[in-house]
N, C-alpha and C positions, 0 to 999 in steps of 0.2 A: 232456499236454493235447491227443493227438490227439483224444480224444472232448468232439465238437462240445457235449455236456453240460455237459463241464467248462468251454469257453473263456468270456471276459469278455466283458460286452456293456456300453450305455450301461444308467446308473440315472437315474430321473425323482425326484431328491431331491424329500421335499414342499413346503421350503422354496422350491422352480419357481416355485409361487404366483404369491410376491411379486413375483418378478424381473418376468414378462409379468403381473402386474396393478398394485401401485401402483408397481414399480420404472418398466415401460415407456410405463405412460399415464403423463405426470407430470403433471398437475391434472386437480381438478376439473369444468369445464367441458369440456374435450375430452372426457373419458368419457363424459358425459352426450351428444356428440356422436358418440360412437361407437356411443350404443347406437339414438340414430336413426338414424342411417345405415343399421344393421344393418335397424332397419323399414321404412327404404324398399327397401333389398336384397330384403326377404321382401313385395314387391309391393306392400304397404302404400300406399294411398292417404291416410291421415293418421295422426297419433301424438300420444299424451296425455303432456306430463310434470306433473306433481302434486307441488308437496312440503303435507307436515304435520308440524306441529310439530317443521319444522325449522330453526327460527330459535334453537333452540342445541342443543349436544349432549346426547341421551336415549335411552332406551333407546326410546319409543315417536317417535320422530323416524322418517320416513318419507320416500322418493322414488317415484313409480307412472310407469312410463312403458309405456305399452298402447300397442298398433297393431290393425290389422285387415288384416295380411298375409297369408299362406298358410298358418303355425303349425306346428307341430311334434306327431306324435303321442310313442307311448313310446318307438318302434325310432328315431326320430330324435333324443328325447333320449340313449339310451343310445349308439348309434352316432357319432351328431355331434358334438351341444353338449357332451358329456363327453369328447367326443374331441380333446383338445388341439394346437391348430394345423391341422386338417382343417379344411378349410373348401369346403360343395359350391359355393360359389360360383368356387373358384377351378378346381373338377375339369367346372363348367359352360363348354364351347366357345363359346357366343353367351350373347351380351346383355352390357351391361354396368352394372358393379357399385359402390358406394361404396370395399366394401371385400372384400378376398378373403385377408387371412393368417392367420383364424380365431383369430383373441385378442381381439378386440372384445370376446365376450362377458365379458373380466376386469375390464371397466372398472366391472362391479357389485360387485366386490372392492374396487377401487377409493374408491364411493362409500360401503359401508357395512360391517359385520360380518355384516349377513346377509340371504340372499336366498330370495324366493319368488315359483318360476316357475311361471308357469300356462299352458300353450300349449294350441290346440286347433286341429287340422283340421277343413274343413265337415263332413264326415263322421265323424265320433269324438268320444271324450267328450275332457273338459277331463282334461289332463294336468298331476298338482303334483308338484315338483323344489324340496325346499329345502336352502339350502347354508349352514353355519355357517363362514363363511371363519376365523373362528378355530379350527379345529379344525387346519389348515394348519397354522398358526403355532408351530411348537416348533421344537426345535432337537436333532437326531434323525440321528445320519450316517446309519443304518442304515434310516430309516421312508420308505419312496416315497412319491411323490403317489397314487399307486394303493392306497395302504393305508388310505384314508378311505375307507370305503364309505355308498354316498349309497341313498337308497331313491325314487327315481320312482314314481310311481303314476297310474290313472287317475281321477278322482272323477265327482262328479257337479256339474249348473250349480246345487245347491242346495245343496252344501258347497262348490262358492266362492263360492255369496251369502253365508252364512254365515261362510268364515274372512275374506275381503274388504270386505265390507259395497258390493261394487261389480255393478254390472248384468251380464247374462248376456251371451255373445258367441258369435257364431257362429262365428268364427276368427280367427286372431290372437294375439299374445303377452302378457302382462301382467308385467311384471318390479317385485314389490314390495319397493324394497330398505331395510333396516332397521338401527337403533342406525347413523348414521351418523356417519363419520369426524370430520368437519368441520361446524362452522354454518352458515344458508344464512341470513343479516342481510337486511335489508333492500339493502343496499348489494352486497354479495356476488349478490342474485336480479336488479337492475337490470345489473350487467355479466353477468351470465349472458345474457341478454335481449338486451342488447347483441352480446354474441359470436354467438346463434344468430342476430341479423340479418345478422350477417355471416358466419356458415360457411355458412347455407342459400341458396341461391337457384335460385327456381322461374319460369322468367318463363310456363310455359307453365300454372301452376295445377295440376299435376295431383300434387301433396305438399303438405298443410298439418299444422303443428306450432303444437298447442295449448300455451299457457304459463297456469300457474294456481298460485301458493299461499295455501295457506286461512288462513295466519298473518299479513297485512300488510294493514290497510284506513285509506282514507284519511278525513278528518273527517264524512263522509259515511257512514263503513259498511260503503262498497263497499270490493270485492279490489281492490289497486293492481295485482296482476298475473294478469289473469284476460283471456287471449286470443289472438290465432292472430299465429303471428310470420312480418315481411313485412317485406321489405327493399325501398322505394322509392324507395330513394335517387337511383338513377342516370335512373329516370322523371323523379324532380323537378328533379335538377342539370340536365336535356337544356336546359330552356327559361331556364336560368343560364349556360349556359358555351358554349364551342366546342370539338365534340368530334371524334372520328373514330370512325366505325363501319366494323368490320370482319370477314366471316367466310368460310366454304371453305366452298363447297355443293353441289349438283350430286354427292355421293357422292366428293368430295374435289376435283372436275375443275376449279371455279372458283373467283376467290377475287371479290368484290363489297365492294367500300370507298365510302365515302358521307362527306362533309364536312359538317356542319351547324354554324351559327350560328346559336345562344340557339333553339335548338329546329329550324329553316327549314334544309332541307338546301340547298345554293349547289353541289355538287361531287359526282358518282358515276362509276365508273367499273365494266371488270369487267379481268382478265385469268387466265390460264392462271395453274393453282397448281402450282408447279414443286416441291414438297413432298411427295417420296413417303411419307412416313408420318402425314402432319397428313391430318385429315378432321375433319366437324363441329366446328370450330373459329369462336367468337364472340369480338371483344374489343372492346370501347367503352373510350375516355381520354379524359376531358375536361382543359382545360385550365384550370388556377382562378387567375382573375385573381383582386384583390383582393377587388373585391364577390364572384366567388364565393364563396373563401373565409369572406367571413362571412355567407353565406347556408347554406354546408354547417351551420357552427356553428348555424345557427339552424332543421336540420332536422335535425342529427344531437345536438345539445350538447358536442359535439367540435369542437374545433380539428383542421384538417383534415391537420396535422402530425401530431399525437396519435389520429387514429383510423388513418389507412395510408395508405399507394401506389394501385398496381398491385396489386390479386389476381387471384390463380388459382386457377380451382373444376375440379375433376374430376369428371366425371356427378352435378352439382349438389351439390357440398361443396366447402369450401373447404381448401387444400393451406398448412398452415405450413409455414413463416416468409415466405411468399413475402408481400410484401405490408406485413410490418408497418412501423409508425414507422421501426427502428431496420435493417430489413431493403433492401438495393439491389440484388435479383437480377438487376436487365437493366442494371446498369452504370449507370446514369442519372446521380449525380453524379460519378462520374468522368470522364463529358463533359463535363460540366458545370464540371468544373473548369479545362476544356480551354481553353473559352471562355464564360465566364460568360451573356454576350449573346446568343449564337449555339444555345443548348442549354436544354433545359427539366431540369430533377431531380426528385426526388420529392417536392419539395414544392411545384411547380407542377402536378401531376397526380395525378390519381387514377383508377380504371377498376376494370375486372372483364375477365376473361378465363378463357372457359368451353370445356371441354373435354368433348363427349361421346364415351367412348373407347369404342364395342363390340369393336373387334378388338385389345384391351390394349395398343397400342403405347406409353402412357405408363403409366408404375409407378412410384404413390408407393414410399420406402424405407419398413419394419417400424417404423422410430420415428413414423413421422408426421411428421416432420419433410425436408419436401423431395421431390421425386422423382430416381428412376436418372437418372444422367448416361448415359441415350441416344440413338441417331441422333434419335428422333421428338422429344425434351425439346431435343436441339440442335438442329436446325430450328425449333424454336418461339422458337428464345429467344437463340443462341448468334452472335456477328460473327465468328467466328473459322472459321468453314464452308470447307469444302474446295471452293467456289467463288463467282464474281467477286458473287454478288449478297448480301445481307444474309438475315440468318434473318429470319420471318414477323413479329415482334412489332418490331424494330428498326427496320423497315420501314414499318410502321405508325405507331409514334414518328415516323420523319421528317417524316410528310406534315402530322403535326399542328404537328411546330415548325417547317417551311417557312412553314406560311400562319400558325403566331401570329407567328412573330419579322419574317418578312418584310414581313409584311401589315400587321396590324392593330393593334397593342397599344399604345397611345398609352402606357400606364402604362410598360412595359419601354423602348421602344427612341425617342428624339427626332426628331418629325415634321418634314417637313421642312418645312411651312407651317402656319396653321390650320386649314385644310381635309384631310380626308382626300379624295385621289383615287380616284376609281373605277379609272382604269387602274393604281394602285398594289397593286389588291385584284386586280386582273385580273393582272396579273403573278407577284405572291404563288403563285397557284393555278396559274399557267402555269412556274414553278418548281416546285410541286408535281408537277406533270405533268410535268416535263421529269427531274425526280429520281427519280424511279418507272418514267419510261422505259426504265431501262440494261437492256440484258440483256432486256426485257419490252415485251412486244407488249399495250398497252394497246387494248378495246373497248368500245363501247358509250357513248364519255365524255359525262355530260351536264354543261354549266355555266349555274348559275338568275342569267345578268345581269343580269333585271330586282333580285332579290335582292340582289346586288352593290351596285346604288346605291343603294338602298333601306337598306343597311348602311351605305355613306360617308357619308348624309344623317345617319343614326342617332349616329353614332360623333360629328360635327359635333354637334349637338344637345346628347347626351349631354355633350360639354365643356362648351358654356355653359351648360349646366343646371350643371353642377359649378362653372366659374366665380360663376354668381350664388349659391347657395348657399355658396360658399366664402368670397365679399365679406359676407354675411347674419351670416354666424357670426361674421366675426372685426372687423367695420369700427367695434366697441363695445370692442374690447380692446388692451391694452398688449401688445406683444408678450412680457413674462413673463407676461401670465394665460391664453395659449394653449395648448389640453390640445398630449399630443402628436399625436394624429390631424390637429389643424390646423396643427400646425407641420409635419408630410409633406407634409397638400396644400399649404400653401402654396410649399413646397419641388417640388411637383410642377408648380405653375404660374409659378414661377419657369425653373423649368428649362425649359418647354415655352414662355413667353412668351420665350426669348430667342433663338430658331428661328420667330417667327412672322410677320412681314414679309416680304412677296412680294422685297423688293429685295437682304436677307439672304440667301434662297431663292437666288436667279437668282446670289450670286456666290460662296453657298457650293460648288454645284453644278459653277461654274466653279473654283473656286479646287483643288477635290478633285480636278478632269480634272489641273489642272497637278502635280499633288501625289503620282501617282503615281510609284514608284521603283522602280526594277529590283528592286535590294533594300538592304535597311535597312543601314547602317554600322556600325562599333562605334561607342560611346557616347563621345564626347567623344573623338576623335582630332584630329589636330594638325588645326586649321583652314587654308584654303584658298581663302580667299575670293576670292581673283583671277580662281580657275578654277572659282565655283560659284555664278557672279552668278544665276542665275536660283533659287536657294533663296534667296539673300538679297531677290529681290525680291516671291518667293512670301509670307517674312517681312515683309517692308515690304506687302504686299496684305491680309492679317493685321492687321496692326496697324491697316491704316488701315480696316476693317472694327468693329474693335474700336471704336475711335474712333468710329465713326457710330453704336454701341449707346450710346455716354456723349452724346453729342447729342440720342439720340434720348430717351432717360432725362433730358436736363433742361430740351427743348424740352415734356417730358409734365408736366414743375413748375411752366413758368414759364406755360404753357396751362392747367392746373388752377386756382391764385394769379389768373389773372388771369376766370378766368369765375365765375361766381354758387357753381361747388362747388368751394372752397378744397378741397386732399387735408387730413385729418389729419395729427398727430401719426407715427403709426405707419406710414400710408403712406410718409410722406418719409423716414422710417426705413430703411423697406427701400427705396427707390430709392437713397439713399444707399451702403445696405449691397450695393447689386446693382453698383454705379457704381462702387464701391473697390475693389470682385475685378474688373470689365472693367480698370480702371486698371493695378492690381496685373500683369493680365494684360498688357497692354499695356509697364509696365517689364522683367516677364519677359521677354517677345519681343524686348525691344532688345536685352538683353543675350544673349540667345542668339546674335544676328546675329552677337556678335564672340567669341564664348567656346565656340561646338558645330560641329561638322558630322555632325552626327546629326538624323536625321527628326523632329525634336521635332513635329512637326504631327499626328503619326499620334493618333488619339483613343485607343487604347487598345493597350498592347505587354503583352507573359508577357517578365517579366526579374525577377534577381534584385535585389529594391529595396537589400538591402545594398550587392551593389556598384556602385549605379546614382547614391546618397548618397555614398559612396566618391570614385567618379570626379567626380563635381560638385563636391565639396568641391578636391579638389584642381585643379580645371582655377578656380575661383574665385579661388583661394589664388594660385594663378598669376599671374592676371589682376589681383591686389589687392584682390578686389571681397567683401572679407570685414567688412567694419565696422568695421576699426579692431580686429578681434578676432583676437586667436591661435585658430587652430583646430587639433582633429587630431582622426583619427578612429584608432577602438579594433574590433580585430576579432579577438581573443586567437583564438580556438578557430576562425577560418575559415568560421563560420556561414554561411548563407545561406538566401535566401527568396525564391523564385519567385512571384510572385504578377502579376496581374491590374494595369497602372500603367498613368497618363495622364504622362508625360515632363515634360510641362506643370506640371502641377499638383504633383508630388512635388518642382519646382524651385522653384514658389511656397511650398509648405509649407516647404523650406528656408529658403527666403528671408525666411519671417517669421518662423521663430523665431529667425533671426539676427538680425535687424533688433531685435527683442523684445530678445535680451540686449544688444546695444548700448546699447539705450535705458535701461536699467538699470543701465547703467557697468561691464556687463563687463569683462574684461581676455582672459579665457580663457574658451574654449569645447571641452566633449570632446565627440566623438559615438561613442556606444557600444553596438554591435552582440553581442548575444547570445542565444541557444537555452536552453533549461531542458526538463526534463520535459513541462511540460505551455503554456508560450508561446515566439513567438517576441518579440525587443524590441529597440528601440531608444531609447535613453538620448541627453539633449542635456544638459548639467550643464555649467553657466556658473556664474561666481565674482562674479558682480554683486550687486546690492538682491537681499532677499528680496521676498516677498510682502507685502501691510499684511494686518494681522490681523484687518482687518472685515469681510473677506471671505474665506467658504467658497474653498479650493482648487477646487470647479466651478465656480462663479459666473465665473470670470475667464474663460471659455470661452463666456457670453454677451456680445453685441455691446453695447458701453459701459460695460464695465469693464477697467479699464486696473493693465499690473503693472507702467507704467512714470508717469515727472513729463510725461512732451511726448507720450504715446500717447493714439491717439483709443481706445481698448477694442475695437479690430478685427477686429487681425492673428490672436490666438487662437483668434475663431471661425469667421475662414477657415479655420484649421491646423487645429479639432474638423470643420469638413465636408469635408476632403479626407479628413482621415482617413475619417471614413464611411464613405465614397463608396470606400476601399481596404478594406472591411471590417474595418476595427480599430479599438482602445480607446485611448485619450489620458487621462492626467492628469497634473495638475502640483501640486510642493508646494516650501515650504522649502529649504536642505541645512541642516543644522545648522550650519556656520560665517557660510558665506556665499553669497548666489544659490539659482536652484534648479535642480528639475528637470524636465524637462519629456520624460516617457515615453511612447513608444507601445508599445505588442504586441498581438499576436493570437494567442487559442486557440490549441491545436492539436485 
C-alpha cells in the first residue's frame, strides 16, 4: 500500500442522508425554522411559508417557502448547496449568521420526499434543482451519497410560471417541497404559528415571515392562517409586570440596566462591562405576579408555566432548550430552593435574551440543541467564574428579585402594615444599588421618586380595590360554595389582615430587634430556663401579642352585633376559625416555654421535618404532654427531608393530630417516616374510632366537620393549611381494624 492510489479513505455512505436530515433535525417545526433562517442568512428581508393541501398525507401535499435574498446561480448550486456541510457562511470572516454548519438545507428532507429548488441571482436566469430524497433511501454498503446524480439547470421565468403556477422574482430562493412526510392539521399549523412567535424575533422590523395555508377557513371563508408572524408579547407584558431591562452597548464598553414598574421606568443606571467577550447583548425579565400570569394567558392562551422561562435568541433565532417549560439553564429553581421567599424560579419569570454575535464568540452546538460551553457562553450565564463578581445574566436576575422580594409584592412576602411605604420602596432599590455595587463602579444613577410614591399610593389602592371586590363576591356564600380562586383570596386577606394594625407594626418590629441570635441551637436540647430568662420572656411578649389579636378579633363581633350591620353567618365563621389558630398558637407558645430551647420564633428554618417530628415527639413523651396516648415514631430506612419549616406551626400540626386521636379514644399512636420512588411521607395511624361513613374522607378537612364525639371539626383544617403552606398533600381514611390514618407526602 505504499502507492497513495491504493490507500483507504473516508466513504459518504448514501444512507448520510438520513443521519444530517431527518436523524439530525428531529421535527418538524425546527426544520421549517431552519430553512428561514437560512433566508435571512441569504439577506433576505422577508419569507413566504405556504402549505397546500397539506392537511393530510398526499402525494400533491405541498410546503413553499420563498425569500428575496441574494439566490443562488448554477456554479453555486453545484459548488455549495450540493456540497455537504460547506457552508460560505461559516468561510464568511464578518457579519453575522443564524446559522453557519451547512445542513440546514436537509431539513427539506426532512419535511418531504421531494424538492424543487428554484434560485436566482439579480443578474441570471432562474435556476431548477430537483431532488427525489428517496432515491437516497436503499440500503447499499457499496452505493455513496455521490452516486445519485442530480441535473441543475437554468430555465427561464416562464417555465417557472408554468411548473409553479407562482409570480416571477427578481432574486431569491423558492424551495417547493412535496408528498410530505407528516400532516399539517389544523392544530399541528396553530403550534407551528406558535413556535415561529417564539423562535423569531425582530424588534427592529427589518425580517418579516409570512404564515399562510390555503387548506383551513373559518365560518366566514376566510384563511384562519394567512399572515406575517410577530411576537408582542414582551411590548404587552412591559405595562403588566416589573421588569429589568438590560444590555452591552457602546461596542461592548457599557453595560445600561433600567428598572420599570407596569411599564414607568423608577431606576437606571450605567457601569463598565467587565465581559471580555459579551458585546451587543439585550435581556428583558419580567416578573409575573399573579395578575400577570393570567394576563400572559389571555395574550398568549398559554399558561405562563406551559409556554417558557427565560430565552435565548442568537442573531434574532431562538437557541433550544434554553427556555422551555421543562428547561432551567441559569439555575433558577435550584435557588429557589435555597430559599423559597428570598429567590424567584422559572415560574415567576419570563424574558428574552438576545445575542447579536458578529465576531462568533457564541456557537450553537451541530444538534441545535444548546450552545459550546465557552468563555463568551460562561460570562453570559455561568456563577461559577473565575472571579469575585457574578456572570452577566445572574446579575441581572438579582436586581429584579432584590426590588420584587424586598420592595414590593404584597402577594409574596407579609407587609408590615396596610400601607406600603415609600421609604420601603426607596430602600428596596437602594439594596438594588448597594448589590450591584461590589466589585463595580456604578454611573449615571437615575431614581424617578416622584414615581416611587406614586407606586405606594398604587399598591394601597390596588388592595382595597381587592378588599371590596373580595367582600362583593363572597358576602352571599357559605363558605363551601366558594370557587377555589376566592378561597386564596380570602386566604390572602387573612394572612395580610393579621399584620395590619399600626400597634402589631410597632412591637412586631420590636420584638424581632430582641429576637435576634447569634445562632440557632439544636432542636430541642436539654432546657435551661434559669439561664435564658430573656427567651422566655421574648415567649411570654409573643403570646401576649397573640392575645391582643383574639381581643381584637372579638371586640370586631361584639362592635359589628351591636351596630345596624350585624356580620353574617360566614363572617363569624372565619373570625372564629382565625381566633382558634391565634389560640392554638398561643397554647403552642406555652408549652414551648417549658419543653424547647430552640429559636421556635424564627418564621421560616431549611431542616430535616423527619427529624424535627422525631425530636418533638420525644422531648413531649418526656414531659407527658402526649394525650394520654402511647406514641412512637418509625423511621426504618433513615429517610429524610430537608425542606422549608415554620418550627411553630409543624409543632401545632403535631399537636392536632394528637389531640384528634385522643379524642377518638385512641390508645396508640405510630408516626411513620418513609421515602419511595416517587414521594416522600409521613404516616400518623392511631388505634382509635374510625371515621362515620357519611362523610367523604376530604370533607373532614373542611372546618365543621368533626372525626371525633367532643371536636369542634377544626383541628384538621388547621393540619390541611399548614400542610399547604409546607407544600404537601394530606389525607386521611379508615384502617381496616381500627382508627385511621392520617398521611402526609410530597412529590418528588
Amino acid at each position: 500500500m505504499s502507492n497513495n492510489k491504493n490507500k483507504p479513505s473516508f466513504k459518504a455512505n448514501i444512507r448520510l442522508k438520513d443521519i444530517i436530515g431527518q436523524g439530525l433535525i428531529n421535527n418538524s417545526n425546527i426544520a421549517i425554522i431552519e430553512l428561514i433562517k437560512n433566508a435571512r442568512d441569504a439577506k433576505s428581508k422577508d419569507v413566504k411559508v405556504i402549505f397546500t393541501n397539506a392537511g393530510t398525507k398526499s402525494p400533491n401535499s405541498q410546503i413553499v417557502i420563498q425569500d428575496s435574498g441574494s439566490g443562488m446561480d448554477l456554479d453555486d448550486i453545484v459548488d455549495k448547496w450540493l456540497n455537504i456541510a460547506y457552508s460560505d457562511k461559516r468561510n464568511n470572516s464578518k457579519g453575522m449568521f443564524a446559522g453557519d454548519k451547512g445542513i440546514g438545507r436537509f431539513s427539506c428532507d426532512r419535511l418531504g420526499t421531494k424538492l424543487n429548488l428554484y434560485s436566482k441571482k439579480s443578474n441570471t436566469k432562474v435556476v431548477h434543482l430537483h431532488v427525489n430524497w428517496e432515491d437516497f433511501e436503499v440500503d447499499d454498503r457499496d452505493k455513496e451519497i455521490s452516486s445519485v446524480k442530480l441535473d441543475p439547470k437554468y430555465i427561464s421565468q416562464d417555465d417557472f410560471f408554468k411548473k409553479t403556477n407562482l409570480s416571477a422574482f427578481k432574486k431569491g430562493t423558492c424551495l417547493i417541497i412535496e408528498n410530505l412526510r407528516e400532516a399539517w392539521t389544523e392544530s399541528e399549523l396553530e403550534q407551528l404559528k406558535k413556535e415561529l412567535e417564539r423562535f423569531i424575533i425582530d424588534p427592529e422590523k427589518e425580517f418579516e415571515v409570512s404564515f399562510k395555508s390555503n387548506d383551513f377557513e373559518d365560518k366566514n371563508g376566510d384563511l384562519i392562517f394567512d399572515g406575517v408572524i410577530e411576537n408582542k408579547l414582551l411590548a404587552k407584558l412591559d405595562e403588566k409586570t416589573i421588569s429589568v431591562h438590560s444590555q452591552i452597548i457602546d461596542n461592548g464598553k457599557t453595560i445600561r440596566t433600567e428598572l420599570h414598574h407596569y411599564g414607568d421606568k423608577i431606576l437606571s443606571f450605567e457601569e463598565d462591562n467587565p465581559y471580555t467577550k459579551l458585546k451587543n447583548i439585550k435581556a428583558q425579565v419580567h416578573y409575573l405576579s399573579q395578575g400577570a400570569k393570567t394576563s400572559f394567558k389571555v395574550i398568549t392562551g398559554y399558561k405562563s408555566y406551559e409556554y417558557g422561562s427565560i430565552m435565548f435568541y442568537l442573531n434574532g433565532f431562538r437557541v433550544m432548550p434554553y427556555g422551555e417549560p421543562k428547561d432551567d439553564w441559569l439555575q433558577l429553581n435550584q435557588r429557589k430552593a435555597q430559599g423559597t421567599m428570598r429567590f424567584l424560579g422559572t415560574r415567576d419569570l419570563f424574558g428574552i435574551v438576545e445575542a447579536y454575535d458578529y465576531e462568533r464568540n457564541l456557537a450553537p452546538v451541530t444538534s441545535r440543541e444548546g450552545m459550546e460551553n465557552n468563555l463568551a457562553f460562561n460570562q453570559l450565564t455561568d456563577k461559577k467564574l473565575s472571579r469575585q463578581d457574578s456572570a452577566y445574566l445572574p446579575g441581572v436576575l438579582n436586581i429584579l428579585e432584590k426590588y420584587v422580594v424586598d420592595g414590593i409584592d404584597w402577594d409574596r412576602v407579609k407587609p408590615k402594615d396596610d400601607h406600603f411605604s415609600v421609604e420601603e420602596i426607596k430602600n428596596a432599590i437602594q439594596k438594588v444599588l448597594e448589590s450591584h455595587k461590589k466589585n463595580k463602579k456604578l454611573r449615571n444613577i437615575k431614581i424617578n421618586y416622584k414615581k416611587i410614591s406614586q407606586i405606594a399610593e398604587q399598591k394601597t389602592e390596588e388592595y382595597e380595590t381587592f378588599v371590596t371586590n373580595l367582600m362583593a363576591s363572597v358576602s352571599d356564600k357559605s363558605i363551601y360554595e366558594l370557587t377555589p380562586s376566592e378561597k386564596q383570596d380570602v386566604k390572602k386577606y387573612v394572612a395580610r389582615h393579621d399584620a395590619t394594625t399600626k400597634k402589631q407594626t410597632e412591637t412586631n418590629r420590636e420584638y424581632k430587634k430582641d429576637l435576634t441570635v447569634e445562632k440557632k441551637r439544636r432542636l430541642f436540647a436539654e432546657s435551661h430556663l434559669t439561664s435564658d430568662t430573656q427567651r422566655v420572656r421574648n415567649l411570654q411578649h409573643l403570646i401576649g401579642i397573640l392575645n391582643g389579636e383574639l381581643c381584637d378579633d372579638l371586640e370586631d363581633v361584639l362592635r359589628a352585633e351591636s351596630s345596624k350591620s350585624p356580620l353574617s353567618r360566614e363572617d363569624i365563621l372565619e373570625l372564629i376559625k382565625k381566633s382558634f389558630f391565634t389560640s392554638s398558637k398561643v397554647r403552642t407558645l406555652s408549652q414551648i416555654i417549658t419543653k424547647a430551647n430552640f429559636d421556635m420564633m424564627s418564621e421560616t428554618i431549611r431542616h430535616n421535618i423527619y427529624e424535627y417530628i422525631e425530636q418533638y415527639i420525644k422531648d413531649i413523651r418526656k414531659n407527658g404532654a402526649t394525650w394520654g396516648i402511647k406514641v412512637k415514631f418509625e423511621n426504618p430506612s433513615s429517610s429524610d427531608l430537608p425542606i422549608n419549616l415554620s418550627p411553630l406551626e409543624v409543632s401545632m400540626l403535631v399537636d392536632n393530630i394528637f389531640s384528634n386521636a385522643s379524642k377518638a379514644e385512641a390508645e396508640n399512636l405510630t408516626v411513620k417516616a418513609s421515602t419511595s420512588n416517587k414521594v416522600f411521607c409521613l404516616e400518623f395511624i392511631s388505634d382509635g374510632n374510625k371515621l362515620n361513613d357519611k362523610f367523604r374522607p376530604e370533607d373532614y378537612f373542611n372546618a365543621g366537620i368533626t372525626t371525633t364525639k367532643s371536636g369542634a371539626g377544626i383541628g384538621l383544617s388547621h393540619v390541611k393549611q399548614i400542610v399547604n403552606d409546607l407544600d404537601g398533600n394530606v389525607s386521611i381514611a379508615s384502617n381496616n381494624n381500627s382508627g385511621v390514618t392520617l398521611k402526609i407526602w410530597w412529590d418528588k
